[in-house]
C-alpha positions as CSV (number, residue, x, y, z in Angstrom):
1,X,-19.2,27.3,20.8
2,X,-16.8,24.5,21.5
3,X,-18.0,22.4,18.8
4,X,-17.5,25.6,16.3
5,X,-14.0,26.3,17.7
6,X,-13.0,22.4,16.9
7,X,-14.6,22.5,13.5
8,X,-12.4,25.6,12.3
9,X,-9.4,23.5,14.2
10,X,-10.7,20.7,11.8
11,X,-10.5,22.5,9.1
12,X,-7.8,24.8,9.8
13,X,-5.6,21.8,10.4
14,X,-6.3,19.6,7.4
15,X,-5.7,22.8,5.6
16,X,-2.5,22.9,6.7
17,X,-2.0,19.3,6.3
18,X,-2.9,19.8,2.7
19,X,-0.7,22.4,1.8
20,X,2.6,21.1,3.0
21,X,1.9,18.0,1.6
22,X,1.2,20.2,-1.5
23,X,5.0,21.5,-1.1
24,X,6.4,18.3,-1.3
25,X,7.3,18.2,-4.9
26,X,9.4,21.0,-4.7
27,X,11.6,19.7,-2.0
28,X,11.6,16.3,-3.5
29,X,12.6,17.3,-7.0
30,X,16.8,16.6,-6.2
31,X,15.9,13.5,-5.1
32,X,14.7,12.8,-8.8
33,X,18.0,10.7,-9.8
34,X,17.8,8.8,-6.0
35,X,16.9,5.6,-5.3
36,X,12.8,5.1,-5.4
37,X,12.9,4.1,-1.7
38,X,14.9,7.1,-1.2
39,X,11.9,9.5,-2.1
40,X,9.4,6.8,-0.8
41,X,10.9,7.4,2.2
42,X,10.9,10.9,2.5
43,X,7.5,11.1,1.5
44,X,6.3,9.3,4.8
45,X,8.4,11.4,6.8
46,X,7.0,14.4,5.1
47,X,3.5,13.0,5.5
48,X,4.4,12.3,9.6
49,X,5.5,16.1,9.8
50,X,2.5,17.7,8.7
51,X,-0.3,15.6,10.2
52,X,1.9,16.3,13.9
53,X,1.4,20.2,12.7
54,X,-2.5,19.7,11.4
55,X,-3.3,17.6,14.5
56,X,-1.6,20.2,16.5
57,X,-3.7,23.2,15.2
58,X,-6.6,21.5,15.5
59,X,-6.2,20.8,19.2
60,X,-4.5,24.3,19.4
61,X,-8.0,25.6,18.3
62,X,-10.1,23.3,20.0
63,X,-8.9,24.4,22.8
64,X,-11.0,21.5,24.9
65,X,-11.7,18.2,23.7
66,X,-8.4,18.1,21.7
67,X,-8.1,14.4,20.8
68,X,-11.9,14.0,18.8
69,X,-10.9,17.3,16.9
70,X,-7.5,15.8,16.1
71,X,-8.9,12.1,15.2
72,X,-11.4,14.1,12.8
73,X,-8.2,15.3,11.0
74,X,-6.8,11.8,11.3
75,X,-10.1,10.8,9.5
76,X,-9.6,13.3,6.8
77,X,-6.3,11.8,6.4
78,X,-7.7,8.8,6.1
79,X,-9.9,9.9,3.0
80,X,-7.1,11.9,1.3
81,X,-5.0,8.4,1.4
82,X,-7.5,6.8,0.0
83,X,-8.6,9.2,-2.8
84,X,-5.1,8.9,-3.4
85,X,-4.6,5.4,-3.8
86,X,-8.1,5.6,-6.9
87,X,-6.2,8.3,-8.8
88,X,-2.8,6.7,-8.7
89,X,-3.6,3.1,-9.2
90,X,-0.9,0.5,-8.9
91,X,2.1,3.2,-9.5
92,X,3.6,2.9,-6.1
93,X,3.3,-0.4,-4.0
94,X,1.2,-1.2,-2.0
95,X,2.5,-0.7,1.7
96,X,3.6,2.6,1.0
97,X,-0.2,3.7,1.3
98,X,-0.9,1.5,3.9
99,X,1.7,3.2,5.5
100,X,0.7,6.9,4.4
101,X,-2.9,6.2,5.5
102,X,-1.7,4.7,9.3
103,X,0.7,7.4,9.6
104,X,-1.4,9.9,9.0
105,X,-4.0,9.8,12.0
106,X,-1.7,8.2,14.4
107,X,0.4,11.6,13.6
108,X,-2.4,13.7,14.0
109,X,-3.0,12.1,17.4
110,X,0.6,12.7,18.4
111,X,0.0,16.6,17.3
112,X,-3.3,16.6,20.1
113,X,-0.9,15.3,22.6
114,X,2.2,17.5,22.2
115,X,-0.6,20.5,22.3
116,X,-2.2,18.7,25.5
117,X,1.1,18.6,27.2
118,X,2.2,21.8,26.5
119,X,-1.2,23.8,27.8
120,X,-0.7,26.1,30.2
121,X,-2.3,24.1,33.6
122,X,-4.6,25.6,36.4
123,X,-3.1,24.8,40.3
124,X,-4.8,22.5,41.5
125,X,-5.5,24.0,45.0
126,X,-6.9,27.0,43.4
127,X,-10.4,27.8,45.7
128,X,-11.7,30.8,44.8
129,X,-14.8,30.6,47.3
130,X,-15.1,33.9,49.4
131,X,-14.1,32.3,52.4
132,X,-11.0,31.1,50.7
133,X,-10.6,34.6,49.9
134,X,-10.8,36.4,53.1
135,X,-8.4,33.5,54.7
C-alpha cells in the first residue's frame, strides 16, 4: 500500500512539475525584449519553484518514506532535462542545463523536507499499553 501511495505521489508530483513548467511561456512572454540572462534566469527560478511543489506532493502523498518518492521525481527531472537538452541542441548554453538538471532533484529534495518538517508529530511518551491506561 505504501509503495502505491508513493507511486501516485510520483506521478502526481511530476505532473505538477510538468505543468507549471508548461506555464512558463506565458509568464515569460514580457520578458521577450529583456536581456537573454534575464529570461535565463527566470527560467531556473521557475524550474526551482515547481520541483519544491512536485517534491512536496509526492512526499505529501507518500506519506512515509518521503525522501525515495521525492528523489524518484528528482529522477524524472533528470530525464525531462535531458530530453530537453536532444530537442533543443546547442540553442541555449551549456550551463544553463547543467543547471536546470541539478536544480531540479536537489529542489525536489528540498520539497520532501519542507513536507517532513511540517508533519504533524506523535508525543513521544505516548504508551498506550493497558497498564499505562489504568495509571
Amino acid at each position: 500500500m505504501i509503495f502505491l501511495r508513493g507511486l501516485a505521489g510520483v506521478l502526481l508530483g511530476f505532473g505538477v512539475f510538468a505543468g507549471l513548467i508548461r506555464l512558463l511561456p506565458g509568464f515569460t512572454e514580457p520578458l521577450a525584449s529583456a536581456p537573454a540572462s534575464t529570461y535565463l534566469f527566470v527560467n531556473i527560478v521557475w524550474t526551482v519553484v515547481a520541483a519544491i511543489i512536485g517534491g512536496y506532493l509526492a512526499a505529501l502523498l507518500a506519506g512515509s518514506h518521503e525522501f525515495p518518492f521525492a528523489a524518484a521525481v528528482g529522477m524524472l527531472i533528470i530525464g525531462l532535462g535531458l530530453m530537453s537538452m536532444r530537442q533543443e541542441g546547442a540553442t541555449r548554453p551549456g550551463w544553463y542545463h547543467i543547471t536546470l538538471a541539478g536544480c531540479g532533484p536537489i529542489s525536489a529534495m528540498i520539497g520532501a523536507a519542507l513536507r517532513v518538517l511540517t508533519k504533524r508529530r506523535q508525543p513521544a511518551n505516548s504508551n498506550t499499553s493497558a497498564e499505562a491506561i489504568r495509571r
